[in-house]
N, C-alpha and C positions, 0 to 999 in steps of 0.2 A: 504494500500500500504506500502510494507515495501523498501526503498530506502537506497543505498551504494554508497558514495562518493570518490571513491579511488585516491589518486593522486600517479603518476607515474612521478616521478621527473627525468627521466633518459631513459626515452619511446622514443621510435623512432618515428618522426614526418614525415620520410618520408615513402614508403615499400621497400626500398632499404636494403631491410634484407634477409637471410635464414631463413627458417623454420628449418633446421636442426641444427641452431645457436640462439634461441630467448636469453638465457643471453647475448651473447657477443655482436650478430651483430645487436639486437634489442633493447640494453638498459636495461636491466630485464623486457623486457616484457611477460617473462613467468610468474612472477610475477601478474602483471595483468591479465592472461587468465586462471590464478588459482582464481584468486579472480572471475572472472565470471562465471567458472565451479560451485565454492562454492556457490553462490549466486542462481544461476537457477536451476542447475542439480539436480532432486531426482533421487533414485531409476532405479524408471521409467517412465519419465515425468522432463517436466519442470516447477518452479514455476510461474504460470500468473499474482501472484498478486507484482512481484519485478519489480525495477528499479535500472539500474545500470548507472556513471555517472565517464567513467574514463577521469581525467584533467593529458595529457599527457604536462608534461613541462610548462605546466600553461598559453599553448598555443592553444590546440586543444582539443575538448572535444567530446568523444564518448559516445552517448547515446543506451543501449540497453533496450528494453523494454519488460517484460517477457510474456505480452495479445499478442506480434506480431513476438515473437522471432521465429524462423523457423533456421534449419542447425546445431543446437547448440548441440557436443557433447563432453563428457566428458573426454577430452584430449586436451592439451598442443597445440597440432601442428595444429590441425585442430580447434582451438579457434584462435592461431596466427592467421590462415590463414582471416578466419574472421575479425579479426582486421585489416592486411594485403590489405584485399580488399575497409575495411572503410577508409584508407590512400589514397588507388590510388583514390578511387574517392573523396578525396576532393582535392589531384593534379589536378584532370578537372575539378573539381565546388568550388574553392578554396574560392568564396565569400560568399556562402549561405550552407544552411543547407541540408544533402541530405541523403535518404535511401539505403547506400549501397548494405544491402541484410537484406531479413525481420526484421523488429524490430530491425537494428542495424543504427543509424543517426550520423552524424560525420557535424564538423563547427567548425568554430576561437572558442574561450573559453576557461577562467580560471574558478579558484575557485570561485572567485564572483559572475559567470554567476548560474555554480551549486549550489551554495546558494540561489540565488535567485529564483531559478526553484521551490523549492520545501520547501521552510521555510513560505511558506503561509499556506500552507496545510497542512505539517508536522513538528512535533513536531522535532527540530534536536538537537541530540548529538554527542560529539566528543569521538571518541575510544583512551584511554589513558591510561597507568602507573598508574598514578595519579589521578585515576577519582575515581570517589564512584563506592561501588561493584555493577554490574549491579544488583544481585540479590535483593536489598536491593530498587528497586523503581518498581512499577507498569508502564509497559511502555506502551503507547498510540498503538492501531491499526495503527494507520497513523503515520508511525516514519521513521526518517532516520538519518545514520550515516554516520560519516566523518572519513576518516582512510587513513591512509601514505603505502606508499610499503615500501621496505627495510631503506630506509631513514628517519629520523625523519621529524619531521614538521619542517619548515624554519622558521626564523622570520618574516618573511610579514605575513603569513599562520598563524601563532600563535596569531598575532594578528585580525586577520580574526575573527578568531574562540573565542576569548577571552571570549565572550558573550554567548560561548552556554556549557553547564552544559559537562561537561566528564565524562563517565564510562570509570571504566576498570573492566576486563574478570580475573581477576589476576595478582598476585606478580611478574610473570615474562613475558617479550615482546616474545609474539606469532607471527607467521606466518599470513600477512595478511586474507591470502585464512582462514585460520584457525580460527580466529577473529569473518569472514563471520558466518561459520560455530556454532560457539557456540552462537552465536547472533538467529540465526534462531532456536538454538536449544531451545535458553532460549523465544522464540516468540511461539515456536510451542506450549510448556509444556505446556503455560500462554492460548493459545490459544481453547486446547483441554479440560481443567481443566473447563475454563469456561462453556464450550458444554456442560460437564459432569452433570455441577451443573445447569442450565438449564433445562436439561432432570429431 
């Protein structure tokens, strides 16, 4: 399972947005529907073996899951609207956990919550500046990372995280969505290398 922790510091908690507005009237939540295209969308197909784990405001936590994702296409508007729908219904079920629309579950939740979900199971790193080159460690099967949208990490968040090892992707600060992307690229290589030598 390859698992992405994105926090959306500036996400709209309620759906009281445009789709034809997701920077202004949504907080940067095109932001995040980038990092979810990046995460699932191949080619042709979506990946089954991801999870994704967005903590909007460090308040509500959207979980999508890639074995149940259903609807999910490789654009901005129609990702908002997705998220869009996981808002409205936790405005009616505002106390418990609920499945919006296939594979996408929405509830109260900070970063604590998303750490916890998944540091038992997975080995977790933080996507950083200042991290050792990813290239330079052998990464586990079962990994997950922690990565900020436009915003840096907060101090509460910083030391959240303090404990868990940072890579970074390069000398200069990437695009979240982008981050996704070269993470899975450097998963695939590691993934397909092995196969090879295998065979």
């Amino acid at each position: 399972m390859r698992t992405f922790i994105v926090l959306g510091h500036r996400a709209a908690l309620t759906p009281d947005f445009t789709l034809n507005d997701l920077p202004g009237s949504a907080g940067r939540l095109d932001i995040l529907c980038r990092c979810v295209t990046s995460a699932f969308c191949l080619s042709h197909g979506i990946r089954r073996d991801v999870m994704v784990y967005l903590i909007l405001q460090n308040q509500l936590m959207i979980r999508l899951e890639g074995a149940r994702l259903k609807h999910l296409n490789p654009d901005e508007r129609s990702t908002g609207a997705l998220l869009q729908k996981a808002l409205l219904a936790h405005q009616e079920h505002p106390e418990s956990e609920i499945e919006s629309t296939p594979g996408i579950f929405i509830s109260k939740g900070a970063l604590p919550d998303g750490l916890a979900r998944v540091k038992e199971k997975e080995t977790v790193y933080v996507l950083h500046e200042e991290g050792r080159p990813i290239g330079e460690i052998a990464l586990p099967q079962e990994v997950a990372f922690v990565l900020s949208d436009h915003c840096n990490f907060q101090p509460d968040e910083e030391a959240l995280l303090k404990d868990y090892s940072r890579l970074s992707l390069g000398p200069r600060s990437l695009h979240a969505d982008h981050c996704i992307t070269i993470v899975h690229n450097q998963l695939d290589r590691a993934q397909f290398a092995n196969r090879t030598l295998l065979v």
